[in-house]
C-alpha positions as CSV (number, residue, x, y, z in Angstrom):
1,X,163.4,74.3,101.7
2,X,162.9,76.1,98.2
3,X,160.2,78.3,97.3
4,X,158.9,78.7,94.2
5,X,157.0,82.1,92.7
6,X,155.4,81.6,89.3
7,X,157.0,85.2,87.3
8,X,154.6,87.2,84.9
9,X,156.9,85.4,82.4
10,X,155.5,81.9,83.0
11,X,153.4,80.0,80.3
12,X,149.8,78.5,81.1
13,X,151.1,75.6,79.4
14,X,154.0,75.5,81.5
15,X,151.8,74.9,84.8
16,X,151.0,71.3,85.7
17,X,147.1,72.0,87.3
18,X,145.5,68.6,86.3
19,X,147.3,65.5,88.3
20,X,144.2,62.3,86.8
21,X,144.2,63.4,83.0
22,X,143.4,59.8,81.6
23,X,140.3,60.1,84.6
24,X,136.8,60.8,83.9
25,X,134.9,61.7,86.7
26,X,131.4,61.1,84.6
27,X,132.3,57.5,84.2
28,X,130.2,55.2,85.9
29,X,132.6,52.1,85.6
30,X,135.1,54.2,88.8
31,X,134.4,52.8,91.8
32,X,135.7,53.6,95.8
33,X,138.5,51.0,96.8
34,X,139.0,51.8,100.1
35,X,142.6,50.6,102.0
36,X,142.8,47.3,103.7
37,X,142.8,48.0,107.6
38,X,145.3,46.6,108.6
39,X,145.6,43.2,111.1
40,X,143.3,43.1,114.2
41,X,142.0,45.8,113.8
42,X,138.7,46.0,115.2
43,X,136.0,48.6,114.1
44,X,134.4,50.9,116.7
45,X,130.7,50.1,117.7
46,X,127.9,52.5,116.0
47,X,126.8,55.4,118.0
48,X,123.3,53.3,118.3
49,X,124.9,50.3,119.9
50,X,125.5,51.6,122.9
51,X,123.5,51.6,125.9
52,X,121.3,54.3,126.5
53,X,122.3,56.6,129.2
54,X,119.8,57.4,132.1
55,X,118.2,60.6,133.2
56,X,120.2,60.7,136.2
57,X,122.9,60.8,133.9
58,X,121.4,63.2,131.2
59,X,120.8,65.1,134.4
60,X,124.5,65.1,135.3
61,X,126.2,65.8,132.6
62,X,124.1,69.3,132.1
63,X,124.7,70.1,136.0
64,X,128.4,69.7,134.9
65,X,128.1,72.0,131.9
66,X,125.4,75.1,133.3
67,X,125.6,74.3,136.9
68,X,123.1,73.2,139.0
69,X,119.6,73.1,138.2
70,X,117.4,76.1,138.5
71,X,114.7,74.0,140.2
72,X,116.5,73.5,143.5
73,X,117.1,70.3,143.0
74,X,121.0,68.6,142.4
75,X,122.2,65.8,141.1
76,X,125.9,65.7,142.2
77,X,125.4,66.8,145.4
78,X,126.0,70.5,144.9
79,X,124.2,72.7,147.0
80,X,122.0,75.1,144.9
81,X,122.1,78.4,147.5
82,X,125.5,78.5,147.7
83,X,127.9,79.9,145.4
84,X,130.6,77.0,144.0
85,X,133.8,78.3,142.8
86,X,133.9,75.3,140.6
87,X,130.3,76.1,138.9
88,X,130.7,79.4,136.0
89,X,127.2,80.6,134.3
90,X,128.1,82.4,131.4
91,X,125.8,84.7,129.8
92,X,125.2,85.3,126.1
93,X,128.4,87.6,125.5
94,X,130.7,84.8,127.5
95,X,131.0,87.1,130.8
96,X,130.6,85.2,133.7
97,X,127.6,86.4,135.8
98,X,127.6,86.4,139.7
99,X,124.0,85.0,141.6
100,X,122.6,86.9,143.7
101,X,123.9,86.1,147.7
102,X,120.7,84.5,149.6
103,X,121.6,85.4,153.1
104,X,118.0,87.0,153.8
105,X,118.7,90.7,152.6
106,X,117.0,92.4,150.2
107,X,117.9,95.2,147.5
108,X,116.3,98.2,146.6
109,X,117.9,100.6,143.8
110,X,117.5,103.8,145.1
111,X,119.2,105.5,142.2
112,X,121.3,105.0,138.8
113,X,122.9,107.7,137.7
114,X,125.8,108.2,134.4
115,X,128.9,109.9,135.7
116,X,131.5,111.2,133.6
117,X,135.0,111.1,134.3
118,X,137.7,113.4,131.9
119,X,141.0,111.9,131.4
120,X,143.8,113.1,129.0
121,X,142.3,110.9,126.0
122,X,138.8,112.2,126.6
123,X,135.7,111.2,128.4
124,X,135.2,108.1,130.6
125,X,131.2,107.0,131.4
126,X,130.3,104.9,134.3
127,X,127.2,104.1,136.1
128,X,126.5,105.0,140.0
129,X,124.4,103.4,141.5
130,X,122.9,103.9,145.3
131,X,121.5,100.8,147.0
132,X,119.6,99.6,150.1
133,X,120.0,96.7,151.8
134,X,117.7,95.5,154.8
135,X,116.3,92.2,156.3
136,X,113.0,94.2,157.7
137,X,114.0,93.7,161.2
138,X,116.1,96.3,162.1
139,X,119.3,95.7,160.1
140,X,120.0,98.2,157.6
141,X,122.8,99.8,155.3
142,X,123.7,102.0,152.1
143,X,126.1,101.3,149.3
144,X,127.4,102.9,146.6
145,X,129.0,101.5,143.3
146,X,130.8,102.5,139.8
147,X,131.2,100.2,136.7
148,X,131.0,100.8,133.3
149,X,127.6,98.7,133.2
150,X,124.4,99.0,134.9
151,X,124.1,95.5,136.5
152,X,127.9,95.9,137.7
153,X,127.4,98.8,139.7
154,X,124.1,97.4,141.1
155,X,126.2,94.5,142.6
156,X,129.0,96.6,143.8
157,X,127.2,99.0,145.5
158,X,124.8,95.9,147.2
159,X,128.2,94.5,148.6
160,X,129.4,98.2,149.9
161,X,125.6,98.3,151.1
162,X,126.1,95.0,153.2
163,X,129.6,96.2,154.8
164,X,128.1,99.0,156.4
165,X,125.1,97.6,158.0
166,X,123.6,99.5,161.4
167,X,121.2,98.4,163.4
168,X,117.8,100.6,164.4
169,X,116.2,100.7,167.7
170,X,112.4,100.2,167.6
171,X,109.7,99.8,170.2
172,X,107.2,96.9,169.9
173,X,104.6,99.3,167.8
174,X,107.5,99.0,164.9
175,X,108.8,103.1,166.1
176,X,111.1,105.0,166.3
177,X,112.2,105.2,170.4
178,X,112.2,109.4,170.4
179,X,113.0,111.6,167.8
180,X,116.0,112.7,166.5
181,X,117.8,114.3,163.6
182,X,120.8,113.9,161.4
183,X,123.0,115.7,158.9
184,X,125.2,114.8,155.9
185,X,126.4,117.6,153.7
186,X,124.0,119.5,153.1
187,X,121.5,117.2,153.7
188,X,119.5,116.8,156.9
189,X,116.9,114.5,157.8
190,X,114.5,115.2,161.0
191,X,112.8,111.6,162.4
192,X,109.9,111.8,164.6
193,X,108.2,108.7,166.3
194,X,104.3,108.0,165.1
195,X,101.3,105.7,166.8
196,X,100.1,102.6,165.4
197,X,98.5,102.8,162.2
198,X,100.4,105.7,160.7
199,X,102.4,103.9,158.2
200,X,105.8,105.6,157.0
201,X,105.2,108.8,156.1
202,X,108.4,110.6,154.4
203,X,109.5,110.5,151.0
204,X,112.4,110.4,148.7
205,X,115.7,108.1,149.9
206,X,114.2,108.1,153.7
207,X,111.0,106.3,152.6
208,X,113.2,103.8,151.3
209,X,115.5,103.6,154.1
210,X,112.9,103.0,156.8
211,X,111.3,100.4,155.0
212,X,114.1,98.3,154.2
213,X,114.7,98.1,157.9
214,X,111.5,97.3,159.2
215,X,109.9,100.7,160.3
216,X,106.1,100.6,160.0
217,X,104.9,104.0,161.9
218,X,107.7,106.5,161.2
219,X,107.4,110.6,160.4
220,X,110.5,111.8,158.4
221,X,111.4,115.2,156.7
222,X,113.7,115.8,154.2
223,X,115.8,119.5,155.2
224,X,117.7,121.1,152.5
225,X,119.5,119.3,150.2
226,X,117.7,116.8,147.8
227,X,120.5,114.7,147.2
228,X,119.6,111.2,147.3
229,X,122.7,109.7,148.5
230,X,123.2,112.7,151.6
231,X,120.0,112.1,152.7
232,X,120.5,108.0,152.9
233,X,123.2,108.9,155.0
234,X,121.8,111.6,156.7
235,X,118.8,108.9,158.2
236,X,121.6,106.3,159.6
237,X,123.1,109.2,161.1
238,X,120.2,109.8,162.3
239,X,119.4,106.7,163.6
240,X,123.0,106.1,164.8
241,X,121.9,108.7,167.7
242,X,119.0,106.5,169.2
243,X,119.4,104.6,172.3
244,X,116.9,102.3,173.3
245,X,115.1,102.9,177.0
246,X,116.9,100.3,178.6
247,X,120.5,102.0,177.0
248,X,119.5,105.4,178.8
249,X,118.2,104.1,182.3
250,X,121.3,101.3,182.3
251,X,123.8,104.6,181.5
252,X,121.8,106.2,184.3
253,X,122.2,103.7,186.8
254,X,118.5,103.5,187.6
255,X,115.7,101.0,186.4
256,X,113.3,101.9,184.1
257,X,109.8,103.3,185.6
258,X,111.7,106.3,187.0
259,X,112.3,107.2,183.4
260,X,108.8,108.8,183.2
261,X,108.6,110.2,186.5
């Protein structure tokens, strides 16, 4: 293999740059001879010849590209509520995005904050974000997350939320069984049991708390710090500490009408 480099030196003459001299392009006489196929050949059938395809199969062959269809209804069999490893949504920017998990939870974002984190090349942002998860009958947790993006630490902190459920004891008036307090930090958080009708009366994190886990007449105070994540955790600790009546009088060894005697 030679190569050739054409020097300052070089002639325009000297170049060969037209390869049909005796051809005139303007000339209607030239006409296309195409090559002879060669024997049995047989030409493919027009894109119109075919049959036409069905909806089922319309149908199918989007389910294969974006998944199943977004009203609940499949047509290869997949089920729609749970996640397939084989099925990938991809959002604008290529990144594949995660459903939300359907297992009867639901998600409040308690707070998203920007952290900063200083490394030897500079500054590194991420997002925190605190989340509650509940089912409105008494299960209950907290999560928190980091990620570079808002949506990421949302998720994150919703699966952190969902290892750390707890349970909360509550009469049949939807209260607290007696009151109690708890303390994270410097956060604590005082609980106190209401009657029927007073609704959930507390503020900030707590507020939120209760009502993701089904509390309906509740009294809570919010003692020294204001830190939203502290006082989350200061209410499960708080509610860690209550014991049902049956807990107490079983423990005791006694039934329970002498409780109130």
């Amino acid at each position: 293999f030679r190569s050739f480099s054409l020097t300052p030196q070089a002639k325009a003459s000297d170049i060969e740059i037209s390869f049909f001299d005796d051809l005139n392009p303007e000339d209607e006489a030239v006409a296309f001879d195409p090559p002879t196929p060669p024997e049995g050949f047989i030409p493919p059938p027009a894109f119109d010849d075919g049959p036409e395809e069905t909806e089922d199969e319309v149908a199918a062959a989007y389910e294969e590209l974006y998944g199943p269809a977004y009203s609940g209804v499949s047509v290869l069999g997949n089920d729609v509520y749970v996640m397939d490893s084989k099925v990938k949504k991809t959002s604008a920017f290529g990144k594949v995005t995660k459903e939300k998990v359907r297992d009867g939870f639901e998600e409040r974002v308690v707070q998203v904050r920007r952290v900063t984190k200083v490394v030897k090349g500079g500054k590194q942002l991420h997002f925190r974000a605190i989340v509650v998860v509940g089912d409105k009958q008494g299960q209950v947790g907290v999560g928190v997350g980091k990620a570079k993006e808002v949506i990421a630490a949302v998720q994150k902190s919703a699966v952190n939320a969902r290892r750390n459920l707890i349970t909360i004891p509550m009469t049949k008036y939807l209260t607290f069984p007696h009151r109690s307090e708890g303390d994270y930090g410097a956060a604590k958080v005082m609980l106190r049991p209401a009657a029927p009708g007073t609704g959930v009366i507390a503020g900030g994190a707590v507020r939120i708390v209760l009502e993701m886990a089904g509390v309906e007449n509740a009294l809570g105070k919010q003692l020294g710090s204001k830190n939203a994540l502290n006082n989350a955790r200061a209410t499960v600790v708080a509610v860690q500490k209550m014991k049902q009546f049956r807990e107490v009088a079983q423990e005791r060894g006694i039934p329970m009408e002498e409780l109130w005697k």
